[in-house]
CHARMM internal coordinates of N, CA and C (Angstrom, degrees):
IC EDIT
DIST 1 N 1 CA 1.4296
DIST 1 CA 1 C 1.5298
ANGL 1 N 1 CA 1 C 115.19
DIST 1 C 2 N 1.2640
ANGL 1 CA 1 C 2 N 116.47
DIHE 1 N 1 CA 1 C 2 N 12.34
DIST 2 N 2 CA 1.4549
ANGL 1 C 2 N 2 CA 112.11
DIHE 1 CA 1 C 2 N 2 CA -172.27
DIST 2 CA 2 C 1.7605
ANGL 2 N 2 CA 2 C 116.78
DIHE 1 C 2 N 2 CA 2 C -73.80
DIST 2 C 3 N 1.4901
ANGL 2 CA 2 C 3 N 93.52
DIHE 2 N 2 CA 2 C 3 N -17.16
DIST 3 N 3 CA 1.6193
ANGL 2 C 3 N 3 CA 87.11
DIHE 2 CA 2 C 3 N 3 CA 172.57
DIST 3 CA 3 C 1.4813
ANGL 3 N 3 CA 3 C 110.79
DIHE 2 C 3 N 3 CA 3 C -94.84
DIST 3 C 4 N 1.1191
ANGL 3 CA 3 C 4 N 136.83
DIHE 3 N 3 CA 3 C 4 N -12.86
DIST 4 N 4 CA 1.3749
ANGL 3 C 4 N 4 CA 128.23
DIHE 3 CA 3 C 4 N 4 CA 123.83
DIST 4 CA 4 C 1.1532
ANGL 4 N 4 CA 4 C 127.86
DIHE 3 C 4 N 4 CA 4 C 17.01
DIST 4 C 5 N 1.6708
ANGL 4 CA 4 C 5 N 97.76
DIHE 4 N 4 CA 4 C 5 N -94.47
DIST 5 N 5 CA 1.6372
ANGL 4 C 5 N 5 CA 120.75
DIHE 4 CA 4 C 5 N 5 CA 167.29
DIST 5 CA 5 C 1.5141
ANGL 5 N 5 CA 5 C 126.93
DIHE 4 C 5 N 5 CA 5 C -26.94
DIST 5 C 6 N 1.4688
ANGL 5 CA 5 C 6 N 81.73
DIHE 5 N 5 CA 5 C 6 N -54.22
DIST 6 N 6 CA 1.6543
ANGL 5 C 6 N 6 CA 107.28
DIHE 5 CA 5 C 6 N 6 CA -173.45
DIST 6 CA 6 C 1.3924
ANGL 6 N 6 CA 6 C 127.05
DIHE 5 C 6 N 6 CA 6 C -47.06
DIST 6 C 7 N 1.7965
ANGL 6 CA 6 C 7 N 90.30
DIHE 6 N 6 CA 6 C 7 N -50.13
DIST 7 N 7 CA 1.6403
ANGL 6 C 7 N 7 CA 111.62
DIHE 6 CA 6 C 7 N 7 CA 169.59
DIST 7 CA 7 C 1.5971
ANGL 7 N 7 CA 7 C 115.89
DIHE 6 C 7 N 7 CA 7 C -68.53
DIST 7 C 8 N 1.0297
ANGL 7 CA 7 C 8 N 106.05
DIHE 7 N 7 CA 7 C 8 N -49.50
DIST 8 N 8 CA 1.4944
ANGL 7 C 8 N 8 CA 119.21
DIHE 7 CA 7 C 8 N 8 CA 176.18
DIST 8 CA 8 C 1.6454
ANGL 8 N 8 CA 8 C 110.40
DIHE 7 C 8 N 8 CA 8 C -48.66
DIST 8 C 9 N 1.4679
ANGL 8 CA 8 C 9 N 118.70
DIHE 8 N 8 CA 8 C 9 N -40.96
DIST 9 N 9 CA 1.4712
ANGL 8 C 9 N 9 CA 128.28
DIHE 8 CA 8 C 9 N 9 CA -171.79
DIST 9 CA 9 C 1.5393
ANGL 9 N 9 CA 9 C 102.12
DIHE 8 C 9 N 9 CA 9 C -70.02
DIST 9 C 10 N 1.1877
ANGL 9 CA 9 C 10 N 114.50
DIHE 9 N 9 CA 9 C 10 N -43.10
DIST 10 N 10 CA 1.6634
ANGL 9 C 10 N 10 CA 143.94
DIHE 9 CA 9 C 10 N 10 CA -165.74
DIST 10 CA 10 C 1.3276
ANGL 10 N 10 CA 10 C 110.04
DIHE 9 C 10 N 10 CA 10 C -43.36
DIST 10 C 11 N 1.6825
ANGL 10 CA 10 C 11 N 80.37
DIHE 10 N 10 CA 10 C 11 N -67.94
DIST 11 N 11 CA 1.9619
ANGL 10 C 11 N 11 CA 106.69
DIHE 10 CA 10 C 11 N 11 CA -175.13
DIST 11 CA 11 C 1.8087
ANGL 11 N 11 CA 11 C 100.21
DIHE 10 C 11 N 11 CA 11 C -63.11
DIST 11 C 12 N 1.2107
ANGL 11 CA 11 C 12 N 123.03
DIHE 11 N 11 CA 11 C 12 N -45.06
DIST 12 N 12 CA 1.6813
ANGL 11 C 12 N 12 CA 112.21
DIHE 11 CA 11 C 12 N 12 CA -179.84
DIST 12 CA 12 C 1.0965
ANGL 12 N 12 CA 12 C 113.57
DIHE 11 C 12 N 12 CA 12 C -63.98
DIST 12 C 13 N 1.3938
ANGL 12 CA 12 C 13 N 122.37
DIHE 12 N 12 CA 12 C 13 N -16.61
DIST 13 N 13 CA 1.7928
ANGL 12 C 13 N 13 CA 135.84
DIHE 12 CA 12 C 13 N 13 CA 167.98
DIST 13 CA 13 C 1.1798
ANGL 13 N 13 CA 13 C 111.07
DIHE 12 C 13 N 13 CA 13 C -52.24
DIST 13 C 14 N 1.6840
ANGL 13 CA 13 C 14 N 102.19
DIHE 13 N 13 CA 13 C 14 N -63.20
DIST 14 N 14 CA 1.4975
ANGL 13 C 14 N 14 CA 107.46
DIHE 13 CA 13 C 14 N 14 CA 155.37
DIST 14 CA 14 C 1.4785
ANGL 14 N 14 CA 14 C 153.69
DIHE 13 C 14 N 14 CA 14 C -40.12
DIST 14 C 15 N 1.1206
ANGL 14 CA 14 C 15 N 91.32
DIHE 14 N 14 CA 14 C 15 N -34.44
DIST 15 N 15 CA 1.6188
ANGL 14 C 15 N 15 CA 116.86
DIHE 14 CA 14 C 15 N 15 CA -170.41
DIST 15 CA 15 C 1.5575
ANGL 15 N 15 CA 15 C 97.59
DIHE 14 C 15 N 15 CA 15 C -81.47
DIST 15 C 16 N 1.2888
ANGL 15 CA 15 C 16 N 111.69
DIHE 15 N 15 CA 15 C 16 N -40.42
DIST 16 N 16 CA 1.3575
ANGL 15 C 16 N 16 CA 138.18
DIHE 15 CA 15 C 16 N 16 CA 178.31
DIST 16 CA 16 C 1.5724
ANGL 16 N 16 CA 16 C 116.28
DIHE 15 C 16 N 16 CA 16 C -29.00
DIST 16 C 17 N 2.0613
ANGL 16 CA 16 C 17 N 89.73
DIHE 16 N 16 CA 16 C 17 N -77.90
DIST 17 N 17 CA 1.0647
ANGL 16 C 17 N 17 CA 122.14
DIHE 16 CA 16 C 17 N 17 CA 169.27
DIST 17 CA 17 C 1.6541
ANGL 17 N 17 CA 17 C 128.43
DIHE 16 C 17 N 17 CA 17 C -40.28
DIST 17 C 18 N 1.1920
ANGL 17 CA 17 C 18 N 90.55
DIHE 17 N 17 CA 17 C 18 N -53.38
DIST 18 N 18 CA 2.0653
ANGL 17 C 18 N 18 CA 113.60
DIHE 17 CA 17 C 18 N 18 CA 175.57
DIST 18 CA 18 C 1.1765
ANGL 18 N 18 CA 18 C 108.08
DIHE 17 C 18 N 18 CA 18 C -49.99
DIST 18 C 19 N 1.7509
ANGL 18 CA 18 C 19 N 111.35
DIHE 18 N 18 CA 18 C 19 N -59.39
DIST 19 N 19 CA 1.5177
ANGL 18 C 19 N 19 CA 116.29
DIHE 18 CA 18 C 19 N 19 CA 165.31
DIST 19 CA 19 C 1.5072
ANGL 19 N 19 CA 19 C 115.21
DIHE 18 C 19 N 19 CA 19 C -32.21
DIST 19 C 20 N 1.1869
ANGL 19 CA 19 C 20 N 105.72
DIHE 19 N 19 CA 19 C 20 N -91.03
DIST 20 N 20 CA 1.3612
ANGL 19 C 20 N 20 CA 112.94
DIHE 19 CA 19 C 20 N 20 CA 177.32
DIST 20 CA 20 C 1.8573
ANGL 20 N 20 CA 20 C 128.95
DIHE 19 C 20 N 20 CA 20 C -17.68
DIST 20 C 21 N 1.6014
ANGL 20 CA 20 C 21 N 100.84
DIHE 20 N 20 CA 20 C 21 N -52.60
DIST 21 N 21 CA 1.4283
ANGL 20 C 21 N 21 CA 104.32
DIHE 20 CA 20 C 21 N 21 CA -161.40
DIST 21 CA 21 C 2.1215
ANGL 21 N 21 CA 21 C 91.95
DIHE 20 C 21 N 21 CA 21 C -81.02
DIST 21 C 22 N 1.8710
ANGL 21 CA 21 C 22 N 99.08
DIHE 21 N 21 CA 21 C 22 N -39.66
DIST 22 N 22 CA 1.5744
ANGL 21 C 22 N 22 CA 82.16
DIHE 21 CA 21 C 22 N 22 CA 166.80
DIST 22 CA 22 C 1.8819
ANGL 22 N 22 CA 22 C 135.71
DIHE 21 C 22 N 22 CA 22 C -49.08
DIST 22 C 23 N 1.0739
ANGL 22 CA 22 C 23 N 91.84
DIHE 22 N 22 CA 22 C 23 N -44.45
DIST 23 N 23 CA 1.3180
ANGL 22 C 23 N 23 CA 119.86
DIHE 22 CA 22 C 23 N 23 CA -171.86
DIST 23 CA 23 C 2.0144
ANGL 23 N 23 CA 23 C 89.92
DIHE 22 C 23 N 23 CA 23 C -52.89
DIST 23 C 24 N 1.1381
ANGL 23 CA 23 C 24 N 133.07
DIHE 23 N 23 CA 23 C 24 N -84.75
DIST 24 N 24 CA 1.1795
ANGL 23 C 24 N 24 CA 143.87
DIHE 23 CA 23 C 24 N 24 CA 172.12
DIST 24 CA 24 C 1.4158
ANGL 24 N 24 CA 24 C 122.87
DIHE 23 C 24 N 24 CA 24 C -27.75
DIST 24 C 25 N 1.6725
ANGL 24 CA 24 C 25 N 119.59
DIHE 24 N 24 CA 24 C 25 N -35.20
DIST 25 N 25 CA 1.2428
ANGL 24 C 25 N 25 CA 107.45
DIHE 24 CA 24 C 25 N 25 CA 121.26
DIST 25 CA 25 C 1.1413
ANGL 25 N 25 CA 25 C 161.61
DIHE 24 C 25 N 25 CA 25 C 32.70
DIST 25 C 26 N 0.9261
ANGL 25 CA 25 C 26 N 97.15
DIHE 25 N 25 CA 25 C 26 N -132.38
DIST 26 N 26 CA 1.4993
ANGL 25 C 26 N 26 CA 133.56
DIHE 25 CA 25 C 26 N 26 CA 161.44
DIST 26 CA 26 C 1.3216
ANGL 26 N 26 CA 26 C 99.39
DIHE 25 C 26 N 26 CA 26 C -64.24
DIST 26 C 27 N 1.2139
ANGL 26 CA 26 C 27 N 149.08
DIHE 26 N 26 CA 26 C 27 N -34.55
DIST 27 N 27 CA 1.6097
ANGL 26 C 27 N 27 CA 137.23
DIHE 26 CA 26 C 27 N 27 CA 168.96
DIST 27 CA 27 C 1.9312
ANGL 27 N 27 CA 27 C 98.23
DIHE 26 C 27 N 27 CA 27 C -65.79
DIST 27 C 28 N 1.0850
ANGL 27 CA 27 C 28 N 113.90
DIHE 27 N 27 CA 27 C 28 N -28.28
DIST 28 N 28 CA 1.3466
ANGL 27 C 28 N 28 CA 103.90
DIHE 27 CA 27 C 28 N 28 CA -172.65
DIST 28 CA 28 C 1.4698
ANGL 28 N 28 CA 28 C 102.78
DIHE 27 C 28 N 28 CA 28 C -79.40
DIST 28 C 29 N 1.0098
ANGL 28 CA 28 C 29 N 115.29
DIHE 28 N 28 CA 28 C 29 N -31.73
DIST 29 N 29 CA 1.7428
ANGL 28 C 29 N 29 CA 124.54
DIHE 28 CA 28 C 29 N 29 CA -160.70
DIST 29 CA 29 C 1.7736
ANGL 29 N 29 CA 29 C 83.98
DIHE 28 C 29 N 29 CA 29 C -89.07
DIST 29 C 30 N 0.9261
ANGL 29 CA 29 C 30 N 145.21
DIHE 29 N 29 CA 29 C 30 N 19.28
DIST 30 N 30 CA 1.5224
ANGL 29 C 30 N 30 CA 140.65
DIHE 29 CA 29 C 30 N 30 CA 168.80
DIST 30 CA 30 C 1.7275
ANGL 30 N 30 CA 30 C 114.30
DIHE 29 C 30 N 30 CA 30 C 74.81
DIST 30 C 31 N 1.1200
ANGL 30 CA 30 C 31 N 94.61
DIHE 30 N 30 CA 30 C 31 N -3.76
DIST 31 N 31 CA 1.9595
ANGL 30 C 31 N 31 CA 97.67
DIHE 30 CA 30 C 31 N 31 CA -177.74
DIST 31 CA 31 C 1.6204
ANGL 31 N 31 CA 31 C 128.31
DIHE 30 C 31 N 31 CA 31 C -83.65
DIST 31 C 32 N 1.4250
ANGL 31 CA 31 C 32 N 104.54
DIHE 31 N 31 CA 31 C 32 N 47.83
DIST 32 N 32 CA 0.9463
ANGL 31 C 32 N 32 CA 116.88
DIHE 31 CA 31 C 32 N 32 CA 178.65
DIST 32 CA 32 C 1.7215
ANGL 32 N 32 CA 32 C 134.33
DIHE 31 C 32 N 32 CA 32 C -10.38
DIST 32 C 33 N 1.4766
ANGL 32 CA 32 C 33 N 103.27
DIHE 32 N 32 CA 32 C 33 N -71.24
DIST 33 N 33 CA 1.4594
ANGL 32 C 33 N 33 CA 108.21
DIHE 32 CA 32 C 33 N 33 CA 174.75
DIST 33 CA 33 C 1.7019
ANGL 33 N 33 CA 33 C 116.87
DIHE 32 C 33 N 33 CA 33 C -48.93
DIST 33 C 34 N 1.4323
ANGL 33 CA 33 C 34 N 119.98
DIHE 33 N 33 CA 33 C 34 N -45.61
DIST 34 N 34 CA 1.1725
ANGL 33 C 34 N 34 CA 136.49
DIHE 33 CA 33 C 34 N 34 CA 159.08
DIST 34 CA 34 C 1.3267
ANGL 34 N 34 CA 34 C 108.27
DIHE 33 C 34 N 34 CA 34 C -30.58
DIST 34 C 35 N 1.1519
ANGL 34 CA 34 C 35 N 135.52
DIHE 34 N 34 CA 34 C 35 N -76.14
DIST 35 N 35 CA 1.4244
ANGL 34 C 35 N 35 CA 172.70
DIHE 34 CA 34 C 35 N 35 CA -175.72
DIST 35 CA 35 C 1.4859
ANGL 35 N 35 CA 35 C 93.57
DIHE 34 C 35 N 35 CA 35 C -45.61
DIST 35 C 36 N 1.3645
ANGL 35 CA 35 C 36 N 114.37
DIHE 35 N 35 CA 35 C 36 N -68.65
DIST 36 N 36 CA 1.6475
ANGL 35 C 36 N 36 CA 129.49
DIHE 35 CA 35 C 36 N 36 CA -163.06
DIST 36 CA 36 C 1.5973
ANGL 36 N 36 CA 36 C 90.40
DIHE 35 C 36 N 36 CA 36 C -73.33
DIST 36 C 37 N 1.3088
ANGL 36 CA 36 C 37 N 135.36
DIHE 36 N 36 CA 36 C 37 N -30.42
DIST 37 N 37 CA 1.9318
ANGL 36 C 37 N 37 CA 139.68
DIHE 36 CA 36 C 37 N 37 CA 179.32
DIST 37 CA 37 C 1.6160
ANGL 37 N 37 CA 37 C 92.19
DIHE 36 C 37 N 37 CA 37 C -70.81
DIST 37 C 38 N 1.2542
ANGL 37 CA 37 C 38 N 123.64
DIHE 37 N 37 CA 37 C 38 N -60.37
DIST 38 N 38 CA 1.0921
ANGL 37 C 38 N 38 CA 122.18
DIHE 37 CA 37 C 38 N 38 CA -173.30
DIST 38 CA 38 C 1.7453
ANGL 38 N 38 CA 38 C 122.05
DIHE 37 C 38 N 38 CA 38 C -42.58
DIST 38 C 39 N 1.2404
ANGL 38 CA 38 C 39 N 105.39
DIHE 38 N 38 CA 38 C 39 N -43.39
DIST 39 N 39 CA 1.6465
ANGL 38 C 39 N 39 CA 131.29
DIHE 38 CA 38 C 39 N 39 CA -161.47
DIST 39 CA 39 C 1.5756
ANGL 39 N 39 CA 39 C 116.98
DIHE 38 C 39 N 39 CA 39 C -73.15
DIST 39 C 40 N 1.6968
ANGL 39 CA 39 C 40 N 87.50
DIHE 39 N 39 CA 39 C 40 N -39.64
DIST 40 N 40 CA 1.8252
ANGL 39 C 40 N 40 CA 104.23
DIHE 39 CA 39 C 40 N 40 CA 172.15
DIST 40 CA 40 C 1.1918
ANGL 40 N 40 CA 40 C 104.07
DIHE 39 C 40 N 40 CA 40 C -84.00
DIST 40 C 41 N 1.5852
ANGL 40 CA 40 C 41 N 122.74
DIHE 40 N 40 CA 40 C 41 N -29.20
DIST 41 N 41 CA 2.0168
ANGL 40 C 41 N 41 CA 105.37
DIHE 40 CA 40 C 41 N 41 CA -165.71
DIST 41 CA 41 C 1.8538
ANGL 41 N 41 CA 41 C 81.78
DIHE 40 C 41 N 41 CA 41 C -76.89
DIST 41 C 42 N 1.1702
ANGL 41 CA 41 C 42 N 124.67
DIHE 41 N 41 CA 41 C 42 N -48.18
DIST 42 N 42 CA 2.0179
ANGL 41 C 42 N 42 CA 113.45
DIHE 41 CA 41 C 42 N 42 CA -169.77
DIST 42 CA 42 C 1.2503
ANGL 42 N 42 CA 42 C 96.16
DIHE 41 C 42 N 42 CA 42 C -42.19
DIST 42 C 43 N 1.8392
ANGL 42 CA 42 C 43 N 120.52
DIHE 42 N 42 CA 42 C 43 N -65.41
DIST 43 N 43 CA 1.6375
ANGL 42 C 43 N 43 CA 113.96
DIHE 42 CA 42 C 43 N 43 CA -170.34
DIST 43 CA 43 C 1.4364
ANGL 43 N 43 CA 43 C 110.52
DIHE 42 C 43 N 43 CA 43 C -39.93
DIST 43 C 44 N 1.2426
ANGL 43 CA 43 C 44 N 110.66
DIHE 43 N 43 CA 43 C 44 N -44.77
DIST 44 N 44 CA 1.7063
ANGL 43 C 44 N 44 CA 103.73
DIHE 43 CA 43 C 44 N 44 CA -170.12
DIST 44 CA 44 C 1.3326
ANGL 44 N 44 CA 44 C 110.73
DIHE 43 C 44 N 44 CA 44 C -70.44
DIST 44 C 45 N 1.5328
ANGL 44 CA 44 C 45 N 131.33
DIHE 44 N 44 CA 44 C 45 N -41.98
DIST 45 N 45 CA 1.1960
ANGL 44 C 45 N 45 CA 150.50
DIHE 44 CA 44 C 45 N 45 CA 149.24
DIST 45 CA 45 C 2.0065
ANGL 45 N 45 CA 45 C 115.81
DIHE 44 C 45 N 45 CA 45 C -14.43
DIST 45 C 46 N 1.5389
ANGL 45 CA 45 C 46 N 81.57
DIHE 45 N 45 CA 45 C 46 N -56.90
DIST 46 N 46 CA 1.7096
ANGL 45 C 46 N 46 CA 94.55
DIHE 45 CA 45 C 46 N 46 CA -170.94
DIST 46 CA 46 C 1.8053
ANGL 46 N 46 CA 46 C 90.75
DIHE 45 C 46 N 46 CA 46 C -67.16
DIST 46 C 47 N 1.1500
ANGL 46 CA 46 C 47 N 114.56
DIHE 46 N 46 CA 46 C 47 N -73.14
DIST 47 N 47 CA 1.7624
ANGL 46 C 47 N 47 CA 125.95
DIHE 46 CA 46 C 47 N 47 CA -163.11
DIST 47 CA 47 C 1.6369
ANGL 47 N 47 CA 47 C 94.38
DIHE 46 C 47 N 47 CA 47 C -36.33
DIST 47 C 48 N 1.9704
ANGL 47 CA 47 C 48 N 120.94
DIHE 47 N 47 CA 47 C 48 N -52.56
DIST 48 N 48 CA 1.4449
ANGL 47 C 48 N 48 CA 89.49
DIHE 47 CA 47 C 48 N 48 CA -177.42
DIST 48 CA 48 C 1.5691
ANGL 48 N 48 CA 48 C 132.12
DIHE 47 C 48 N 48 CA 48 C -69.48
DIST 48 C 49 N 1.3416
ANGL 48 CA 48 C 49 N 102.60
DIHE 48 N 48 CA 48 C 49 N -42.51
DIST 49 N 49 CA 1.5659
ANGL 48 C 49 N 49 CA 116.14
DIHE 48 CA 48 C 49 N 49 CA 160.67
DIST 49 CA 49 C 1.8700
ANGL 49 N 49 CA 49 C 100.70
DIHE 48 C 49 N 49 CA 49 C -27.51
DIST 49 C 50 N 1.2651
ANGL 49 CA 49 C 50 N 121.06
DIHE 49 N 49 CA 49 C 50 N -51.08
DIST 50 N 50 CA 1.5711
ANGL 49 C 50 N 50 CA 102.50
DIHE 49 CA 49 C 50 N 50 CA -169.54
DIST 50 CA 50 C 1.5418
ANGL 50 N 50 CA 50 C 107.04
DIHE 49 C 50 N 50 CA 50 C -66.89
DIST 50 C 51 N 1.5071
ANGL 50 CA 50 C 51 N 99.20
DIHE 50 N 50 CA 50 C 51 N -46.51
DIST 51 N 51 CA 1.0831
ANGL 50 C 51 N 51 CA 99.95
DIHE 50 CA 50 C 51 N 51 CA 171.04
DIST 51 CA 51 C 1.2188
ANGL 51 N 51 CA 51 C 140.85
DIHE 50 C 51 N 51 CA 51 C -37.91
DIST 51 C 52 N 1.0968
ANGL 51 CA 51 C 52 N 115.16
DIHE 51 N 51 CA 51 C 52 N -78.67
DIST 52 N 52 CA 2.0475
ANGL 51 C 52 N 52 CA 116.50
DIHE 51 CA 51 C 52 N 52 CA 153.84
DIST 52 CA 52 C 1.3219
ANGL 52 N 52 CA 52 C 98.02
DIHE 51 C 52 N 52 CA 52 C -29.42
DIST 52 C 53 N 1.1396
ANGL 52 CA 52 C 53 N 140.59
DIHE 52 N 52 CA 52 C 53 N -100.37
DIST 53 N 53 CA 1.5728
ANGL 52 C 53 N 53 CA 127.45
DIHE 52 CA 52 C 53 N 53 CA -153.27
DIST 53 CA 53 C 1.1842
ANGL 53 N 53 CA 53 C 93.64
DIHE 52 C 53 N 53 CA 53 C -45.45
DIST 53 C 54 N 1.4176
ANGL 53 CA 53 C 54 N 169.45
DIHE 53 N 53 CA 53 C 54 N -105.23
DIST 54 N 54 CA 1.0426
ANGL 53 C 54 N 54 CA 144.95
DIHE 53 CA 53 C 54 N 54 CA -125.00
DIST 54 CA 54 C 1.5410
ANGL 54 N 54 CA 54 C 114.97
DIHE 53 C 54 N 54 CA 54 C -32.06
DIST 54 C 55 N 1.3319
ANGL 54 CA 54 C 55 N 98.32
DIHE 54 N 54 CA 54 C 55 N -71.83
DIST 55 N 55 CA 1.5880
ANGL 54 C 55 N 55 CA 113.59
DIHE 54 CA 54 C 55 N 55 CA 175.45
DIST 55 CA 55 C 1.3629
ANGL 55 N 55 CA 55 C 107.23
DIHE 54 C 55 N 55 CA 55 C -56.55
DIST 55 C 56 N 1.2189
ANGL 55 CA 55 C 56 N 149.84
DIHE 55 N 55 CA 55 C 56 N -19.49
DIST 56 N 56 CA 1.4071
ANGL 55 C 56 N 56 CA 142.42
DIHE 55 CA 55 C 56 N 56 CA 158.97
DIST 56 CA 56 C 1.5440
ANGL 56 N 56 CA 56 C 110.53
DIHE 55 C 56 N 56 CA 56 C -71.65
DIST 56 C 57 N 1.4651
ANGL 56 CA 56 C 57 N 128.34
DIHE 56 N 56 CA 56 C 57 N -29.41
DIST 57 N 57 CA 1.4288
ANGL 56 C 57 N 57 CA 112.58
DIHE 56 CA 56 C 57 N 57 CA 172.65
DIST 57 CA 57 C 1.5501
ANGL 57 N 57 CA 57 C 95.14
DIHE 56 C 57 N 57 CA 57 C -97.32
DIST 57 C 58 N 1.2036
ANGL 57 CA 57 C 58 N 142.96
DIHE 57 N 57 CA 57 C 58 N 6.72
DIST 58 N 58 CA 1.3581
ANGL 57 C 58 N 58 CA 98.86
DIHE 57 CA 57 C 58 N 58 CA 158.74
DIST 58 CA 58 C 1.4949
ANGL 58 N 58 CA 58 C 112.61
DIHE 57 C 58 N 58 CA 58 C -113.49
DIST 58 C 59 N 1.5409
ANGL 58 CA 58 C 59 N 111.07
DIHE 58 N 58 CA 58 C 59 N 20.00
DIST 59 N 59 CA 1.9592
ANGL 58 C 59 N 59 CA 114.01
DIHE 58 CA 58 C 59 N 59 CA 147.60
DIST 59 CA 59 C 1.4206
ANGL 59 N 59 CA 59 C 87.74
DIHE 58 C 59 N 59 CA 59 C -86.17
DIST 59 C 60 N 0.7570
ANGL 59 CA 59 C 60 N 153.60
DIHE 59 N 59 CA 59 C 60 N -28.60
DIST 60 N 60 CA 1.7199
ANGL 59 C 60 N 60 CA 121.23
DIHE 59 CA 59 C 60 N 60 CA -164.85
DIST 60 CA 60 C 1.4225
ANGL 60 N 60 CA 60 C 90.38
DIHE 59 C 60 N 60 CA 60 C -89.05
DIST 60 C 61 N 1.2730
ANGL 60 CA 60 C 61 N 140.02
DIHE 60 N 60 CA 60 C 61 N -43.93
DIST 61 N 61 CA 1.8876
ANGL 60 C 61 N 61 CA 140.47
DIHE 60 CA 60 C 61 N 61 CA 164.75
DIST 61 CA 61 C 1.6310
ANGL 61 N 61 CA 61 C 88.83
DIHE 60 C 61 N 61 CA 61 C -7.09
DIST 61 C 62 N 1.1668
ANGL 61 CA 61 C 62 N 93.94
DIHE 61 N 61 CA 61 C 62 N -84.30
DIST 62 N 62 CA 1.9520
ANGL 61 C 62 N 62 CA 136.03
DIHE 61 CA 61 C 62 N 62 CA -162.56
DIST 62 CA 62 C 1.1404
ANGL 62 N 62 CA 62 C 111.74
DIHE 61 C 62 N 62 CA 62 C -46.96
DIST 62 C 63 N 1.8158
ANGL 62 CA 62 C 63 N 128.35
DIHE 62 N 62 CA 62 C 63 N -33.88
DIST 63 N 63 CA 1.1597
ANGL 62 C 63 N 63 CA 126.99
DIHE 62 CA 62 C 63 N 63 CA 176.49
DIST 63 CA 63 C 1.4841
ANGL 63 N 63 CA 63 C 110.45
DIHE 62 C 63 N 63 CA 63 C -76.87
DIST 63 C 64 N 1.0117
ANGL 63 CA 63 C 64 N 98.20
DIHE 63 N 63 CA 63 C 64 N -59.51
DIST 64 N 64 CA 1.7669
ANGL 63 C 64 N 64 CA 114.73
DIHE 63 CA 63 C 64 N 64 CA 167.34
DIST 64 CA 64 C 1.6000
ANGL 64 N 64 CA 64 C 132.61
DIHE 63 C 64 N 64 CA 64 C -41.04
DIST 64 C 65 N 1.0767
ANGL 64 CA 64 C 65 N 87.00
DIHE 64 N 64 CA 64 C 65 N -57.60
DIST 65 N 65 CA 1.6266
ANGL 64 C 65 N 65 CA 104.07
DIHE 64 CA 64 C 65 N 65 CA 179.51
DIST 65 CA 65 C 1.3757
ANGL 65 N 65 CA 65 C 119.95
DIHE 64 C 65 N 65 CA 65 C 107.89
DIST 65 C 66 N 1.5781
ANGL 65 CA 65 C 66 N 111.92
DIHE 65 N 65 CA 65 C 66 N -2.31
DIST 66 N 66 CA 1.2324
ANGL 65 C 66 N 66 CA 109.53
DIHE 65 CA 65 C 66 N 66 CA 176.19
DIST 66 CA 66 C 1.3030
ANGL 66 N 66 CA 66 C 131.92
DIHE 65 C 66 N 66 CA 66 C -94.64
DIST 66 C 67 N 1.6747
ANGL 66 CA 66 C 67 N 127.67
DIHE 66 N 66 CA 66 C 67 N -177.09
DIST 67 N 67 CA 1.5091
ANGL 66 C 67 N 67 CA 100.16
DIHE 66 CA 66 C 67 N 67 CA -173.99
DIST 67 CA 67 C 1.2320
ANGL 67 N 67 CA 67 C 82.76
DIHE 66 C 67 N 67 CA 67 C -164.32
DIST 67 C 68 N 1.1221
ANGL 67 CA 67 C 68 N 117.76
DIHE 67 N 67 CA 67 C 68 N 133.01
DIST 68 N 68 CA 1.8411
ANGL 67 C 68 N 68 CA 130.66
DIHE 67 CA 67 C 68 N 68 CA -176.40
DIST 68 CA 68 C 2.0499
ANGL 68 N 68 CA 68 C 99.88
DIHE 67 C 68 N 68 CA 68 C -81.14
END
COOR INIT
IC SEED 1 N 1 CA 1 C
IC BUILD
């Protein structure tokens, strides 16, 4: 299942991203709070995205057998 992970990590990359470019936005268009909602759901966005890849390289560790 490690590519699983992978995808799963990917898409919060994404989700990430969307945040972000919305968020900027709406900071341009003057709507701050909007803007500032936008900025925290990416942060939260980004932290799971790390998250999953973490846990996706250490199933691929585990599948493999290797270990940095």
């Amino acid at each position: 299942m490690p590519n699983d992970s992978h995808q799963r990590a990917a898409e919060f990359h994404d989700l990430a991203a969307h945040a972000h470019r919305v968020a900027a936005t709406h900071h341009d268009k003057g709507d701050h709070m909007t803007g500032h909602e936008y900025s925290r759901q990416a942060l939260e966005h980004s932290h799971k995205a790390y998250q999953l890849a973490q846990e996706a390289h250490r199933e691929s560790e585990s599948s493999t057998g290797k270990q940095e």
